[in-house]
C-alpha positions as CSV (number, residue, x, y, z in Angstrom):
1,X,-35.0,-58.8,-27.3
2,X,-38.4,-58.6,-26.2
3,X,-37.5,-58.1,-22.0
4,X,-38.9,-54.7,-20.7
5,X,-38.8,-53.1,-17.2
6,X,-42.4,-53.2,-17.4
7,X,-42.8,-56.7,-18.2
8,X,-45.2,-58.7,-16.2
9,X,-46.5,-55.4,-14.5
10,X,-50.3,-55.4,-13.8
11,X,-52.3,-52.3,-14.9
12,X,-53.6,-50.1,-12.6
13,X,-56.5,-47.7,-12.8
14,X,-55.7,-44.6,-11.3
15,X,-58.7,-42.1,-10.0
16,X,-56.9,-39.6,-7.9
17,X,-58.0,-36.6,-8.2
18,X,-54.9,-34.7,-8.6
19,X,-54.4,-36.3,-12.1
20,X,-58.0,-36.3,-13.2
21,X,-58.0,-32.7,-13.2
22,X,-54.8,-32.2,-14.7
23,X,-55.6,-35.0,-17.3
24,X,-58.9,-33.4,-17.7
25,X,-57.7,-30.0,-18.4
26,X,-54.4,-30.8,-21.1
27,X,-55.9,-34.3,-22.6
28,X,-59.8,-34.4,-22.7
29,X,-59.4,-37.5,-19.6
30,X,-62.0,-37.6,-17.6
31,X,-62.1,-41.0,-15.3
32,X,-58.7,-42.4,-14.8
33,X,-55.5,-42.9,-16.1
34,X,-53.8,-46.5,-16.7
35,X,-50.3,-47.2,-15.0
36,X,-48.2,-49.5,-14.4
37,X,-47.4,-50.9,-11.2
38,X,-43.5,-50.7,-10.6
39,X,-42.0,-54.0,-10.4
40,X,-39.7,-55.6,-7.7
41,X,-36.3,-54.8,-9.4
42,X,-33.2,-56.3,-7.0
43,X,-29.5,-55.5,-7.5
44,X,-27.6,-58.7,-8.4
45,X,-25.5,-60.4,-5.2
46,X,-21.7,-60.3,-5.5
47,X,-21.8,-64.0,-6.6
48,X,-24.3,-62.8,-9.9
49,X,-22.1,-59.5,-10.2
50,X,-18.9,-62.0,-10.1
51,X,-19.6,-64.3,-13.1
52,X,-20.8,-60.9,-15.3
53,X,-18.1,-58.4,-17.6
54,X,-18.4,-54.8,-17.5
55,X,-17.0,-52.4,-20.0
56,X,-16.5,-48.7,-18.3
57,X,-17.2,-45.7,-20.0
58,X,-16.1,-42.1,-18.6
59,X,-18.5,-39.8,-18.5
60,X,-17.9,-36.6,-20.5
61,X,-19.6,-33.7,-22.2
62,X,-22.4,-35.0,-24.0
63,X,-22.8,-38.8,-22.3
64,X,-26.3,-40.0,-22.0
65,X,-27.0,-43.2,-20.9
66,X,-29.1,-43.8,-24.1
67,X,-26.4,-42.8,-26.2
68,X,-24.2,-45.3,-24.2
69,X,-27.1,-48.3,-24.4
70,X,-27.1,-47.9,-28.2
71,X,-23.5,-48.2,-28.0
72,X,-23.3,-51.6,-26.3
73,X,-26.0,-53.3,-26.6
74,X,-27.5,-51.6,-30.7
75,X,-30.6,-50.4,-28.8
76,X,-31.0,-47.0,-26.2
77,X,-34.3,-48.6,-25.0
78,X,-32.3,-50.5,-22.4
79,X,-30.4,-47.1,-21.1
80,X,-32.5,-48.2,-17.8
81,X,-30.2,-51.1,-17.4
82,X,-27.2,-49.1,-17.1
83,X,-28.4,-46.5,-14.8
84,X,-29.5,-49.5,-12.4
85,X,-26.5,-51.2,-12.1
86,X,-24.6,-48.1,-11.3
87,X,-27.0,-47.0,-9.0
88,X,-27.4,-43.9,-10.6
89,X,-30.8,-44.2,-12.1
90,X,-30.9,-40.9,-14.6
91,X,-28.6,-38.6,-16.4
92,X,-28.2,-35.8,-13.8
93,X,-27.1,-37.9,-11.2
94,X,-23.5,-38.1,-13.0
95,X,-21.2,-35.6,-13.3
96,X,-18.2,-35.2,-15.8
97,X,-15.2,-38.0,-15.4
98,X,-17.7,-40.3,-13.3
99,X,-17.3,-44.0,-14.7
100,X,-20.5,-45.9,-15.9
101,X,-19.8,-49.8,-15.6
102,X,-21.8,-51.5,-18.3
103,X,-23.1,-54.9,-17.7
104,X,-22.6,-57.3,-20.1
105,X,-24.1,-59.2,-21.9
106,X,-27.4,-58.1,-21.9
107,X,-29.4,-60.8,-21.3
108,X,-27.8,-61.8,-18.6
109,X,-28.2,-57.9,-16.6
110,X,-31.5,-57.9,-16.9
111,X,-31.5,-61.4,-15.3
112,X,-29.9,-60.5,-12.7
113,X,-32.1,-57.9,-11.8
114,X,-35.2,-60.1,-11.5
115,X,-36.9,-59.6,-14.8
């Protein structure tokens, strides 16, 4: 599967100062750094969430959500999917016994959010 969060993102040069110095100083940059714009993600509608299937996981000593990715979908790239639709972006915003709802399948998750 080829879909990214970052696909379809425009490239932006990026001259502020605050990172030229520090890109400067620990990478040899001296004009700009190249990002990514962030795109427009949107959390699916209750009719979108309706027609999908979840598996829960609970979260316990060790859970990461790229441990849980490679899990359920054979690849911990898409560990950003999980963490959107449980509105809990990152690992340390979960604590132990939380459940993670996993969307499934795949293709149609990242659909849902816009991408």
């Amino acid at each position: 599967m080829s879909n990214s969060r970052y696909s379809n993102t425009e490239e932006v040069e990026n001259y502020d100062i605050g990172y030229k110095k520090a890109f400067k100083s620990r990478f040899g940059l001296s004009d700009f750094i190249l990002q990514r714009r962030r795109t427009g993600l949107k959390y699916p509608d209750h009719e979108e969430l309706s027609t999908m299937n979840f598996q829960f996981e609970t979260w316990g000593v060790g859970s990461r959500l790229h441990k849980i990715a490679e899990k359920y979908y054979g690849n911990p790239t898409y560990w950003w999917v999980i963490g959107l639709y449980n509105k809990k972006p990152v690992d340390a915003d979960y604590s132990l016994g939380d459940i993670v709802k996993i969307p499934l399948p795949l293709e149609e998750a990242i659909a849902n959010l816009g991408l």
